[in-house]
C-alpha positions in Angstrom: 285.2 217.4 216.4 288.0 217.5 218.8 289.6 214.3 220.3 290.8 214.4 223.9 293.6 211.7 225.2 295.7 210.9 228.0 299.3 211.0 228.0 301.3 207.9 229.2 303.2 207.6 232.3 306.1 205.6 229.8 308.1 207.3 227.2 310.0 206.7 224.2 312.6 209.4 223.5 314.5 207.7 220.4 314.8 209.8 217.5 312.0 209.6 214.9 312.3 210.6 211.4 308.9 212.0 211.3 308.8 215.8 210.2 305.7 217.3 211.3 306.3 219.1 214.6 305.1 222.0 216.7 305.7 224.1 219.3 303.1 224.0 222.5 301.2 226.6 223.4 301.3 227.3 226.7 304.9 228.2 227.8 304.5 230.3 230.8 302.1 228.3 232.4 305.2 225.3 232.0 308.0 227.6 233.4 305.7 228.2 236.3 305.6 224.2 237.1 309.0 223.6 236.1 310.0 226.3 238.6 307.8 224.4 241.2 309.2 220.9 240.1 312.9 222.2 240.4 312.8 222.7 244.5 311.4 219.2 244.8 313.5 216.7 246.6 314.4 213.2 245.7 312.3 212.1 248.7 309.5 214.6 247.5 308.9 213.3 244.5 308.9 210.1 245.4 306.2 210.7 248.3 304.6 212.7 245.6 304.4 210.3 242.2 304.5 207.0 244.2 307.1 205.7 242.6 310.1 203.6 242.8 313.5 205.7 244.1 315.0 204.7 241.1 312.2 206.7 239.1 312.3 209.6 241.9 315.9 209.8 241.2 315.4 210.1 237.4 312.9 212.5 237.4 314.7 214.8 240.1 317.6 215.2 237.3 315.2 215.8 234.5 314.1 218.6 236.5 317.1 219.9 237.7 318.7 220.2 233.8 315.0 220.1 231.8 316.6 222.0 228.9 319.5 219.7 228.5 316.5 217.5 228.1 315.8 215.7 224.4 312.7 216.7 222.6 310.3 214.3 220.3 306.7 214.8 219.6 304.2 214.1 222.0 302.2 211.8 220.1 305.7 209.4 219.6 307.2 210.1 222.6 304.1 208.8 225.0 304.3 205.1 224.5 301.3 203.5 227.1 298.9 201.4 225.9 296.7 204.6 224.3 299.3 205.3 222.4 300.3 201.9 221.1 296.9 201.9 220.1 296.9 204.9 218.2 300.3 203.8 216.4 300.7 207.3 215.2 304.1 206.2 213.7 301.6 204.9 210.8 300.1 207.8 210.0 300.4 209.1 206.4 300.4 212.8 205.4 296.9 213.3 205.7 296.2 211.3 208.9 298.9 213.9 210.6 297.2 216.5 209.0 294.1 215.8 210.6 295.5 214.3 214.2 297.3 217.9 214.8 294.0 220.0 214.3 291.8 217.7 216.0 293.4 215.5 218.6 294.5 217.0 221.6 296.7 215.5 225.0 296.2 216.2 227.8 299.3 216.7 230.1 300.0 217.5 233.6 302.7 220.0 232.7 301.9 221.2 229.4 298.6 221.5 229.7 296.8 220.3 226.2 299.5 219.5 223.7 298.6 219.0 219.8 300.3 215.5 218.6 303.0 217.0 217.2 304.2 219.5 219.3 307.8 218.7 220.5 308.0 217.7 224.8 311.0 216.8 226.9 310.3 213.8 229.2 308.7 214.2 232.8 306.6 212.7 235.2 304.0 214.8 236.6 300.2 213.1 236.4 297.1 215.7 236.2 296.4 214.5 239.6 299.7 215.2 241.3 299.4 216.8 244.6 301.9 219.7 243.8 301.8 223.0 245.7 302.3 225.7 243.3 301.2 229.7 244.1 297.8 229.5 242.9 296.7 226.1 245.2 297.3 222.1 246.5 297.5 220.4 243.3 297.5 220.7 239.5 293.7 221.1 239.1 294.2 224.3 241.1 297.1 225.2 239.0 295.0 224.8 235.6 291.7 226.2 236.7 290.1 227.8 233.6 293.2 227.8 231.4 292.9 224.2 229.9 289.4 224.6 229.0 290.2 227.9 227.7 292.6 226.9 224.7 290.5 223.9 224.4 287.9 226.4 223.3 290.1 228.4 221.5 291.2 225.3 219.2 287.2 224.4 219.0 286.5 227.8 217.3 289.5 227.3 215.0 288.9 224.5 213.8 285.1 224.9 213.9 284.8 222.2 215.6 281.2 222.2 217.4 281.9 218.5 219.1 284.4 217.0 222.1 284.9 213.4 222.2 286.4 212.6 225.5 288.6 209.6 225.5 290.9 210.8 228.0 290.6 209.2 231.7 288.6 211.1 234.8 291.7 211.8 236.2 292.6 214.3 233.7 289.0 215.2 231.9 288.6 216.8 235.0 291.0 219.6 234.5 288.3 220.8 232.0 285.6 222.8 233.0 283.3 220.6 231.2 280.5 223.1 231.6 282.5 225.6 230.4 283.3 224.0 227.0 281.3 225.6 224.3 280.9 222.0 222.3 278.4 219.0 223.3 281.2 216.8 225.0 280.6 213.0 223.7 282.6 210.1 225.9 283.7 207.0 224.9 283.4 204.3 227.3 284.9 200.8 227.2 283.9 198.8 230.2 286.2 196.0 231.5 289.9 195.6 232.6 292.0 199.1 232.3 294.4 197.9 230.0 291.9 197.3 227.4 290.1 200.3 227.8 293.5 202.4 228.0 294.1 200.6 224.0 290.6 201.0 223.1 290.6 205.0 223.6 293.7 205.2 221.6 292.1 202.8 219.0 289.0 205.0 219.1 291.2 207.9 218.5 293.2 206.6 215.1 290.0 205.2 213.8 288.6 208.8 214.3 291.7 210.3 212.5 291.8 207.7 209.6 288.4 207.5 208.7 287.8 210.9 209.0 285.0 211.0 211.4 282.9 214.0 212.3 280.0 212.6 213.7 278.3 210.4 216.3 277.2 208.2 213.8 280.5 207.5 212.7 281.8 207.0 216.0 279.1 203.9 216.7 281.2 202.2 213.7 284.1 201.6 215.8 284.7 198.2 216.2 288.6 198.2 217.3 291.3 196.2 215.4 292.3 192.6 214.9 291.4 190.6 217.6 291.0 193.3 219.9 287.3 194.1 218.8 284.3 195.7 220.3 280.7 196.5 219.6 278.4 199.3 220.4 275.9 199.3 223.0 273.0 200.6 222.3 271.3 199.6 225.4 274.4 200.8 227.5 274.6 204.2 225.6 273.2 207.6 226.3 273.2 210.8 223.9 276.4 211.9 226.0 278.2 208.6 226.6 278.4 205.9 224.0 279.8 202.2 225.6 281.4 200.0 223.4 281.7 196.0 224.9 285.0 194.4 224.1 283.4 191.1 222.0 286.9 189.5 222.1 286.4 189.0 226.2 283.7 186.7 225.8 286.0 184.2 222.9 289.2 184.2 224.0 290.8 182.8 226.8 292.0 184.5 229.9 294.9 184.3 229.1 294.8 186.6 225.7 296.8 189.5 225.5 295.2 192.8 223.6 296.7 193.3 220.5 296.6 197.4 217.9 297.0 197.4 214.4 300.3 197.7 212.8 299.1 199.4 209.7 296.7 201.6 207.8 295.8 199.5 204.6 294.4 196.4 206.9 294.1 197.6 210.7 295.3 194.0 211.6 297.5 193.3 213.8 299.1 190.8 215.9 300.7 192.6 218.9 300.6 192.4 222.2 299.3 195.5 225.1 301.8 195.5 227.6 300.8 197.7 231.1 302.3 201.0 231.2 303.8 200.7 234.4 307.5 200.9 234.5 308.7 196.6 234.5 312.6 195.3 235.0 312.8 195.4 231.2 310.7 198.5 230.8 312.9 201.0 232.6 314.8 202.2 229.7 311.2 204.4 228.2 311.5 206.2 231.8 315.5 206.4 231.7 315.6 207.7 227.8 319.3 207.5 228.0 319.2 203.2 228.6 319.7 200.8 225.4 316.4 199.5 224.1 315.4 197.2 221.6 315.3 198.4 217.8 312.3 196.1 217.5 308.9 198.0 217.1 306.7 198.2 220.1 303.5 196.5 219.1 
């Protein structure tokens, strides 16, 4: 099977000393935004992303000077709650192994990205309205092309399976009835942040145990005190729900918590939103002094 994922709007650029890494795959199609991205004012991007002038600002001059920009792998550089639920930094040989042939991220400007292959930092969601030469907005941009390396990585790793745990936002950029796999999603009802963690838990549980089945994927039950349960009752042969059994114990109060290693999945972190706080500015500005203390 073949995982799909989200990127995050937050990034961490530090250096990692992780040594699996990868070029992406679809270069021209990059240059072609990039190009689009560079004429884009301050004001533009701001209208454009919704976002604070501060973050406009930033992201203008990653534009303007993109190769001057760091690289890191995509997997460790994304750092929303998906990806602190996937704690890819944990990962042993064989878990990377297995995460770079079949989990993929999808990405407003790069397309589909394996884990590892090495991305500079930008801001540019799947559903930015950005005129290019081929439409209005991104989904025009992409047309076939996403669904068409997501195919090509089906066939080569024989793959006959999609599990979506990716957001609408972006799933739709592939032409789901184009895919030549049964496409499985993973649903976790409740508050967004939750269900952000829970896709990227569903994803490293995938990669860990080795799952290759829909079987397999009803044995999620999440990590620590961030638990869920499937739903038979909810589910359907193309949609499985999984009910966060934590909601119902704890108080309002409670903050979600991902595992902080392989041998126990326990954990005792807390989810923090993925939108850019006061103290959180320094993943969007990769250059800003950060904590050495390990997101949890």
């Amino acid at each position: 099977m073949l995982m799909l994922l989200s990127p995050a709007k937050t990034l961490d650029m530090r250096a990692t000393p992780c040594g699996m890494r990868s070029e992406h795959c679809m270069k021209e199609q990059r240059r072609q935004l990039l190009s689009c991205c560079e004429k884009l004012s301050k004001g533009d991007l701001k209208k454009m992303a919704g976002v604070s002038d501060a973050i406009a600002n930033l992201n203008h001059d990653r534009f303007q000077s993109f190769d001057q920009q760091p690289e890191k792998q995509a997997c460790l550089a994304f750092d929303g709650p998906a990806f602190r639920g996937l704690q890819a930094a944990t990962f042993d040989d064989s878990d990377q192994a297995f995460a770079q042939q079949h989990l993929r991220i999808l990405s407003g400007l790069y397309g589909i990205l394996r884990p590892y292959d090495l991305i500079q930092p930008y801001r540019l969601e799947m559903g930015s309205k950005l005129e290019t030469p081929k439409g209005k907005d991104l989904y025009s941009f992409w047309g076939d092309q996403i669904t068409e390396q997501l195919n090509a990585d089906l066939l080569a790793a024989g793959a006959k399976m999609v599990v979506n745990c990716a957001s609408q936002e972006y799933f739709k950029a592939v032409r789901r009835a184009k895919v030549n796999a049964t496409v499985v999603e993973c649903r976790f009802p409740g508050p967004s942040v939750y269900a952000k963690q829970a896709r990227g838990m569903m994803c490293r549980f995938i990669v860990q145990e080795k799952i290759a089945d829909v079987a397999g994927l009803k044995r999620f039950s999440g990590y620590g005190d961030n638990t869920y349960a499937f739903s038979e009752a909810q589910s359907t042969d193309c949609a499985l729900v999984f009910l966060r059994v934590a909601a119902a114990k704890a108080p309002a109060t409670t903050k979600a918590t991902t595992p902080t290693s392989k041998s126990n999945g326990k954990t005792s972190g807390a989810s923090k939103n993925d939108t850019v706080s006061s103290k959180r500015k320094g993943d969007e500005s990769h250059g800003r002094p950060q904590s050495n203390k390990r997101r949890k």
